[in-house]
Backbone bond lengths (Angstrom), bond angles and torsions (degrees), N, CA, C in turn:
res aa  C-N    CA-C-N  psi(-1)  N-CA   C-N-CA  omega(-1)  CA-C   N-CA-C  phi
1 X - - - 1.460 - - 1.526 109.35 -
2 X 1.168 120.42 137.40 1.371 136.90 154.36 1.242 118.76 -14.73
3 X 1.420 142.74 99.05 1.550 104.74 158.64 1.433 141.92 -74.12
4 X 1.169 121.75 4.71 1.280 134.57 143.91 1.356 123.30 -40.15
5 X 1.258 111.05 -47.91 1.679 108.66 -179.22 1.713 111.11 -105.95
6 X 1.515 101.69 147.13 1.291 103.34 -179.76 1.102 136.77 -49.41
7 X 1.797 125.02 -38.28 1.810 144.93 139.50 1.192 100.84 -122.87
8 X 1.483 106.58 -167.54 1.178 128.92 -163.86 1.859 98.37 -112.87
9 X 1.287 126.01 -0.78 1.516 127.26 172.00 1.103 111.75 -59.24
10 X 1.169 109.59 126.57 1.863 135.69 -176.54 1.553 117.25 -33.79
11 X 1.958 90.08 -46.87 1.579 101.39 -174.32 1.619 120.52 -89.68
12 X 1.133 103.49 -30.01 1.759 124.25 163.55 1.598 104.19 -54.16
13 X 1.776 117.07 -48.54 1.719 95.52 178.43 1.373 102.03 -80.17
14 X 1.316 136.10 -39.00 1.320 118.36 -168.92 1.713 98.29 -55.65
15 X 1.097 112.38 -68.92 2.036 107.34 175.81 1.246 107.60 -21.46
16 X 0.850 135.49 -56.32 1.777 148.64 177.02 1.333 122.36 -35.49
17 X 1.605 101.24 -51.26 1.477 118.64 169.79 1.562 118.68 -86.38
18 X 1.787 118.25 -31.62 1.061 143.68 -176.16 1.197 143.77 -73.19
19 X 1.456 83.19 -47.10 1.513 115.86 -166.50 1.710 123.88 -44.67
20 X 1.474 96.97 -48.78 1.732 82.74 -165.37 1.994 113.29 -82.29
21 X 0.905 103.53 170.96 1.661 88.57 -173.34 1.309 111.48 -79.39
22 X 1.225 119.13 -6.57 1.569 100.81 164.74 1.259 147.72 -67.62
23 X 1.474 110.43 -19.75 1.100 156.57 -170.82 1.633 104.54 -72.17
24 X 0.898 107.40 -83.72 1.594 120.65 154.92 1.383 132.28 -20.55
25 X 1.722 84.47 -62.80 1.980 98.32 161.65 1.572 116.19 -39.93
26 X 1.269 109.28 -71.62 1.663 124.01 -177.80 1.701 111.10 -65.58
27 X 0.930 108.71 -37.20 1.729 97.19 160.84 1.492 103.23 -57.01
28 X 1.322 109.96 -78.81 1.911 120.94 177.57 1.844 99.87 -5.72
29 X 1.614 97.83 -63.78 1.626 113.08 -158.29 1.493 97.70 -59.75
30 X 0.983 121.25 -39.61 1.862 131.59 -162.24 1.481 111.37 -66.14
31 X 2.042 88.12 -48.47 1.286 73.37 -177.38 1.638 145.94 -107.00
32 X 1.856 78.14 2.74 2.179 101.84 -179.51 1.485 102.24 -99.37
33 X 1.783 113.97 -30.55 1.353 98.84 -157.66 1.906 102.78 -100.96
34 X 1.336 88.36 -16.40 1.662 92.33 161.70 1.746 94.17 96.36
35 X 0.977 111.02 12.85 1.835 118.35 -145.08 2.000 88.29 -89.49
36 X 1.052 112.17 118.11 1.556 127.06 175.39 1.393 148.07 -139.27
37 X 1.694 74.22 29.17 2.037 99.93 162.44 1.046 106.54 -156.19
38 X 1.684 100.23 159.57 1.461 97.59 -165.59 1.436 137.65 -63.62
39 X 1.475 126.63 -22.86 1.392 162.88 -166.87 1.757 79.64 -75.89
40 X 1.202 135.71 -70.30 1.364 150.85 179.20 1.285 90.22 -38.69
41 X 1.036 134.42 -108.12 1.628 150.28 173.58 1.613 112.82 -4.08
42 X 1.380 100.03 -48.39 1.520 106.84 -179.02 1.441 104.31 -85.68
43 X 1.259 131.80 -79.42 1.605 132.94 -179.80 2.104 118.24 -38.10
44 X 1.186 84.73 -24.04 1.577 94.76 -175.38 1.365 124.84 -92.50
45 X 1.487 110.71 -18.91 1.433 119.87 173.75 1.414 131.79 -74.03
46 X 1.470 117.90 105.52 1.401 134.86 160.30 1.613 117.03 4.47
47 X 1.089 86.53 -70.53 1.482 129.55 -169.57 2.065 107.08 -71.24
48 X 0.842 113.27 -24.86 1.591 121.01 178.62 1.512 117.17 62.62
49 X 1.293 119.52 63.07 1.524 124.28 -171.17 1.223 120.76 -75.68
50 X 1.344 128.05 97.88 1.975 122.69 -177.53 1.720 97.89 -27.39
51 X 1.362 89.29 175.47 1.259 119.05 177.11 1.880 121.57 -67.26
52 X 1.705 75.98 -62.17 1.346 88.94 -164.44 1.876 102.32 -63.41
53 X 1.402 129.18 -29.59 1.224 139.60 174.10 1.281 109.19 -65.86
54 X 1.058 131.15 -61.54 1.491 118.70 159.62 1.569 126.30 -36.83
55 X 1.331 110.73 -62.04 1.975 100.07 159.88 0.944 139.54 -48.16
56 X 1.735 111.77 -23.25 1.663 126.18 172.26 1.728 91.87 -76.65
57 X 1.289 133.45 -75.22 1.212 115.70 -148.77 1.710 97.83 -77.19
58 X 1.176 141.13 -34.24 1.574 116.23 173.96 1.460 100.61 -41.28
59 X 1.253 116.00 -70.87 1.471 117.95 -170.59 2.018 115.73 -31.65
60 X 1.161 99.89 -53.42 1.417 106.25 166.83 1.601 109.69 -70.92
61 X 0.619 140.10 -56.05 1.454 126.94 -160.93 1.789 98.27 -74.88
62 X 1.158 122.06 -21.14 1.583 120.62 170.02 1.288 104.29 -88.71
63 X 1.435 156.13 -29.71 1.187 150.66 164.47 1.930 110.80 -67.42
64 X 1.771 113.95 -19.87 1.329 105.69 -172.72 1.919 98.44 -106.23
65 X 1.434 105.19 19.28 1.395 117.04 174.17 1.713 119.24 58.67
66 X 1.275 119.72 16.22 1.406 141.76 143.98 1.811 119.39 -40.17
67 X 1.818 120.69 -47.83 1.091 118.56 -177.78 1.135 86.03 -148.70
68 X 1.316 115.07 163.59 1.486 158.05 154.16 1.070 125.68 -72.21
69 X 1.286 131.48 153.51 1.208 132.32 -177.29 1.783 111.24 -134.88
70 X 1.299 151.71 101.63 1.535 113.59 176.66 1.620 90.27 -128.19
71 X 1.272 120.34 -165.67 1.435 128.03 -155.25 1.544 89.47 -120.65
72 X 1.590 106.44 118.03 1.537 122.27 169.23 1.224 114.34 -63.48
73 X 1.336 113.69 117.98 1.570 124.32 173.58 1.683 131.70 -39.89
74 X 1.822 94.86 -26.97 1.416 110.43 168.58 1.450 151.55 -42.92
75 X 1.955 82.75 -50.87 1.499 116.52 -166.06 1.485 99.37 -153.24
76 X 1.305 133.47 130.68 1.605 149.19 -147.78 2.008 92.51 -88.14
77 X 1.363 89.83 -40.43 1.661 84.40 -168.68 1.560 111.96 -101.38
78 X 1.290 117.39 13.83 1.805 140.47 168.87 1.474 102.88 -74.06
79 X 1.288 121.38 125.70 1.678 125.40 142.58 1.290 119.20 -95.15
80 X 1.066 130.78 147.47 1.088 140.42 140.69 1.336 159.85 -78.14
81 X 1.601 126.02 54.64 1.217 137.45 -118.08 2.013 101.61 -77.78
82 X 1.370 114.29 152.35 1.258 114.40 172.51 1.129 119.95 -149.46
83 X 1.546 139.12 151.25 1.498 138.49 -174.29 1.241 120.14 -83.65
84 X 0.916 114.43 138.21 1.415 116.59 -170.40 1.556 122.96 -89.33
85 X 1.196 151.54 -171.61 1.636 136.63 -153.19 2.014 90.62 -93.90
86 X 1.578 114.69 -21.73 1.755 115.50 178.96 1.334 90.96 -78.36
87 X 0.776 108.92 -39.82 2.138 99.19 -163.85 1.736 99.29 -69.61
88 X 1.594 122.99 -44.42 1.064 105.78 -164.67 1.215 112.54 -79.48
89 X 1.147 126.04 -10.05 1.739 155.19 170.83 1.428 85.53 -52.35
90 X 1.474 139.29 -55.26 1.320 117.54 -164.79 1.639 127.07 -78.73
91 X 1.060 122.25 10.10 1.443 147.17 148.04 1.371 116.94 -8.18
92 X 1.536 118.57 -62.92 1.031 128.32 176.76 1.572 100.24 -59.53
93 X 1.278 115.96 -64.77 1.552 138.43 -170.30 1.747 102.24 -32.50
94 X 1.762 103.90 -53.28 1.331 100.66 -157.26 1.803 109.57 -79.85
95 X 1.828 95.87 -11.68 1.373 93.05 -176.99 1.718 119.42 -85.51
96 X 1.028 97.64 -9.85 1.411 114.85 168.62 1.662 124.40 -74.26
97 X 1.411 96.13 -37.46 1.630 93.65 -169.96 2.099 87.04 -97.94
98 X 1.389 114.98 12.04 1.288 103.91 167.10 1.438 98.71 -86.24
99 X 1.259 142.44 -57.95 1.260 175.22 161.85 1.633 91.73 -4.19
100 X 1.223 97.88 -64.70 1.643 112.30 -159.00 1.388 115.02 -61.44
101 X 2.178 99.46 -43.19 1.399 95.27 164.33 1.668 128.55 -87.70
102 X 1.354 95.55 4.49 1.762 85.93 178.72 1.543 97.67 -69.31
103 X 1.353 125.30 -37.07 1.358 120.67 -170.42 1.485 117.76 -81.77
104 X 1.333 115.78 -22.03 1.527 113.46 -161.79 2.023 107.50 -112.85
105 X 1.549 122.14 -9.59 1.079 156.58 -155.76 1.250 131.04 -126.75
106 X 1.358 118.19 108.10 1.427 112.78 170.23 1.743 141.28 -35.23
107 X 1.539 97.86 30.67 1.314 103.14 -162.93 1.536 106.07 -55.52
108 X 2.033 109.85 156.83 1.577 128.12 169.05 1.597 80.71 -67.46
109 X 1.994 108.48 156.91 0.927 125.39 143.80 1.750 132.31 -60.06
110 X 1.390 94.26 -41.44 1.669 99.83 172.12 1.621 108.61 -59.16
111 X 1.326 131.82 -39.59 1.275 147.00 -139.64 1.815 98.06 -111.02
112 X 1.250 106.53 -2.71 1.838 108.32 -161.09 1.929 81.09 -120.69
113 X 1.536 115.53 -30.26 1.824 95.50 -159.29 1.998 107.43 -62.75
114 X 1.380 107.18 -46.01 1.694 87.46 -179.96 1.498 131.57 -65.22
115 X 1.515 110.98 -8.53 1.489 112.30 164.68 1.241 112.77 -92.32
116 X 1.715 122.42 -7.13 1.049 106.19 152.17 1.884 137.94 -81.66
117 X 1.446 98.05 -15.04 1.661 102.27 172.13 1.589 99.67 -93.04
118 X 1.518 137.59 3.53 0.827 137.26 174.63 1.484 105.14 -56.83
119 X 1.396 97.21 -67.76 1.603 137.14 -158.86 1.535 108.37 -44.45
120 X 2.035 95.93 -69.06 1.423 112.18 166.33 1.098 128.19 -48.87
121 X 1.644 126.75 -24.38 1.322 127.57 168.84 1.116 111.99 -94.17
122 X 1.135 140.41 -17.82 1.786 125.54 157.45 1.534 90.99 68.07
123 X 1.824 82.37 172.19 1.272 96.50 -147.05 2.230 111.35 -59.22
124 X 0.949 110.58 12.75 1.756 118.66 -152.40 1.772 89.32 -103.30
125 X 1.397 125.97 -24.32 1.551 147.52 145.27 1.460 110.71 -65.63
126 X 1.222 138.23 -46.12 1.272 115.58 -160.61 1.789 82.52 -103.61
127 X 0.989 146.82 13.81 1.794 150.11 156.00 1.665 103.43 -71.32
128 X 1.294 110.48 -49.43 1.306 96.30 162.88 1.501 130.03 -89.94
129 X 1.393 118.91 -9.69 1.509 103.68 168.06 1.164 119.40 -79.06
130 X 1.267 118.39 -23.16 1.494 131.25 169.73 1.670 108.47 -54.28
131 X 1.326 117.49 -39.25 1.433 115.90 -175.63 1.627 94.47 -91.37
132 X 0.833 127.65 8.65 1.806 118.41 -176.48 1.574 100.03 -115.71
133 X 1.661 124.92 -24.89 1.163 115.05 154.51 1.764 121.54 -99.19
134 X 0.933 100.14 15.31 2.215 111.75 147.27 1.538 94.87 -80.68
135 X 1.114 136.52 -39.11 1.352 111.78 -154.30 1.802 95.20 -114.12
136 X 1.113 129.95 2.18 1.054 127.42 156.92 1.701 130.08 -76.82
137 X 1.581 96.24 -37.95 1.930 119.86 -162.00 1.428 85.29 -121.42
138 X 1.525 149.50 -15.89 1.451 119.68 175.68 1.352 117.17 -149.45
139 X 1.687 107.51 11.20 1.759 101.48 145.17 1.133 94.31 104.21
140 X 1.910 138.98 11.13 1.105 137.91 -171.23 1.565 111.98 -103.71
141 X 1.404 109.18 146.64 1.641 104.36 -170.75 1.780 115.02 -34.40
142 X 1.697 123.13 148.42 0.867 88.94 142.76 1.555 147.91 -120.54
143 X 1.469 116.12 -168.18 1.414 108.56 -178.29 1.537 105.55 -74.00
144 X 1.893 105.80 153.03 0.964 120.43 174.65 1.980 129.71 -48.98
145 X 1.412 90.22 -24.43 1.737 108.58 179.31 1.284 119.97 -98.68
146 X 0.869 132.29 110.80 1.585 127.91 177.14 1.977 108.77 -84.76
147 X 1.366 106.25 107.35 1.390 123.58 168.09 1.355 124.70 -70.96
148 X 1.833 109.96 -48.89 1.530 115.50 150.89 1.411 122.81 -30.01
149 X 1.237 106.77 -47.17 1.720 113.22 -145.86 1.681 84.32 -91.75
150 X 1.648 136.41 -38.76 1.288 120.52 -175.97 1.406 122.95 -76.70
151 X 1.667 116.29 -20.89 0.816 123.04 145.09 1.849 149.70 -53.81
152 X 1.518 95.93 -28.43 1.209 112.91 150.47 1.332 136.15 -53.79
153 X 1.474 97.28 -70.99 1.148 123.42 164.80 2.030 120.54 -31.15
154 X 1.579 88.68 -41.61 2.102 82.73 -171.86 1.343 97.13 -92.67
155 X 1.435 133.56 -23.57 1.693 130.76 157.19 1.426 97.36 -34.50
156 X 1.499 108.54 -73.79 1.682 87.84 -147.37 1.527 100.95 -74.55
157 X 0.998 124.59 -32.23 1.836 113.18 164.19 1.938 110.84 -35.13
158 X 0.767 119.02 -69.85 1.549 114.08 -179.84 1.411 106.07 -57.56
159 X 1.569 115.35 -14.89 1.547 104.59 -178.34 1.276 97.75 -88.98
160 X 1.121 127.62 -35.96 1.714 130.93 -172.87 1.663 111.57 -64.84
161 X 1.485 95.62 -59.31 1.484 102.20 172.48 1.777 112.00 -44.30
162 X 1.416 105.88 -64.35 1.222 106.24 -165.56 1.788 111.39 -48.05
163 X 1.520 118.75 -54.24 1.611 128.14 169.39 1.875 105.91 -37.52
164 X 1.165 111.12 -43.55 1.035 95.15 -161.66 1.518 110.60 -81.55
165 X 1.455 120.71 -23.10 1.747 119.50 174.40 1.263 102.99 -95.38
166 X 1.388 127.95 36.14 1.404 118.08 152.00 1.648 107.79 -117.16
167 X 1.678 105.69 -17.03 1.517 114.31 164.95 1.471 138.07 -75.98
């Protein structure tokens, strides 16, 4: 075993790499909200993540080979962050622990609908979002179905709906 890590248990290193909720957050952001700079990441988060915490965990999650980093052609001092083939691997992972809290958690409805078409589509749905974020974060053909985009799509429906019966 490593001495770096506390054991050698499967779920203890993923915690390791995983563990704190920020971590999670910015994967979350990468990979539903499509969000792939930092200004994005920071201004866009639910959740309201400082600054300086956001630079610590990109930095970690690009040093534990989770995301990428390369320099946007745009702007000299812009990155462009991307997931890597382990991060998008956690797909299954994230649709599950969406799953878990739609049922066990005060989840928003707007904030609960893509873990709910997650869920219902099982894993034969998250096979293709997994190949639609290869071809988003690592340049690989893409699939004929867009999962992002239906997922999008029923957010802002519950967001629309919801605005409008409070108007």
């Amino acid at each position: 075993m490593d001495a770096s890590h506390r054991s050698g248990c499967p779920i203890n290193l993923t915690l390791e790499m995983l563990g704190d909720r920020w971590s999670l957050i910015i994967i979350r952001d990468l990979m539903f909200g499509n969000r792939r700079h930092f200004r994005e990441l920071l201004g866009h988060s639910e959740e309201g993540i400082a600054s300086n915490i956001l630079a610590d965990r990109l930095k970690r999650l690009t040093e534990s080979g989770l995301i990428s980093r390369r320099d946007d052609p745009s702007h000299k001092q812009k990155g462009i962050y991307s997931l890597t083939e382990p991060a998008i691997q956690l797909v299954p992972l994230l649709a599950q622990m969406g799953a878990w809290g739609r049922r066990h958690a005060p989840a928003s409805e707007e904030l609960s609908i893509r873990a709910e078409i997650l869920e219902e589509g099982g894993p034969a749905l998250w096979e293709v979002f997994m190949e639609e974020l290869r071809s988003l974060h690592l340049g690989a053909p893409a699939p004929e179905r867009s999962v992002f985009s239906e997922l999008q799509a029923a957010y802002l429906a519950v967001v629309v709906r919801k605005k409008g019966a409070v108007a």
